[in-house]
N, C-alpha and C positions, 0 to 999 in steps of 0.2 A: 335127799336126806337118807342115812343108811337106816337098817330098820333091825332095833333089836331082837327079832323075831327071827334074823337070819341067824342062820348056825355057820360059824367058821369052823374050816375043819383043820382040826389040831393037828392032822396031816400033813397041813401045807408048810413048806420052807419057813421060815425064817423071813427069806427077803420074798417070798410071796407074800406072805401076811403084809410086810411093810409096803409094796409095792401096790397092794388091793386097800390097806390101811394105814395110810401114812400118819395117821395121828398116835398110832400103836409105838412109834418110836421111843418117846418119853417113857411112857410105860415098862416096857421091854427092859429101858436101861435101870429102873426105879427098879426092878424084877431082880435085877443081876444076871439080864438074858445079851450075852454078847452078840450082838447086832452086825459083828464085822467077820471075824474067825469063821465063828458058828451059821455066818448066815446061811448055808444047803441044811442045817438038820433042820428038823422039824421041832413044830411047836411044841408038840409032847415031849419028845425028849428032849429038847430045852429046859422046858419047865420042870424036867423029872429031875435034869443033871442038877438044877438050883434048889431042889426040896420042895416044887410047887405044883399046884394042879395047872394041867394045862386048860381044862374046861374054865375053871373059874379067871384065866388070864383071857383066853379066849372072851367067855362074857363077862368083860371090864374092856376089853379091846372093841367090844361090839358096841358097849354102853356110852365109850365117850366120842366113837366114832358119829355114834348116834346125836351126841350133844353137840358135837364141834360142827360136823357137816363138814369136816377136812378134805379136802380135794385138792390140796395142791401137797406135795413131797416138801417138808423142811430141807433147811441147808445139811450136807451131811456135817458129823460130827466124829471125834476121836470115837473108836469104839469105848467098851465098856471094861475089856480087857486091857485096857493101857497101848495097842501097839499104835501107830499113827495112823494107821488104814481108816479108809471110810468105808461106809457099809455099803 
């Protein structure tokens, strides 16, 4: 089980966070954080470009990691920007 207590760092990619946190996807798209385009920037400025904290996605990213215990990668999906690419 992941542990709230770790700290993601807002640092990381786009498709690292998804690739360490595959249940962060849902989320990410709920965000308006493009998962496909955007996947090399980082969290932060993801979350900056959409008007959002990246700490508080971060710890909501950690929170339901925590609850799902997600370890398997969902099917991909359309990104969030409309184009047909998968993340």
């Amino acid at each position: 089980m992941f542990s709230t207590t770790h700290a993601l760092d807002i640092q990381m990619s786009i498709n690292e966070v998804l690739g360490q946190y595959p249940s962060a996807g849902a989320l990410l798209h709920a965000c308006r954080i493009d998962t496909c385009c955007r996947g090399q920037m980082s969290l932060a400025d993801a979350a900056t470009e959409v008007g959002l904290d990246g700490h508080a996605i971060a710890a909501e990213i950690l929170a339901t990691a925590a609850a799902t215990d997600s370890t398997v990668a969902p099917e991909p999906k359309s990104c969030s920007c409309g184009c047909s690419s998968h993340r």
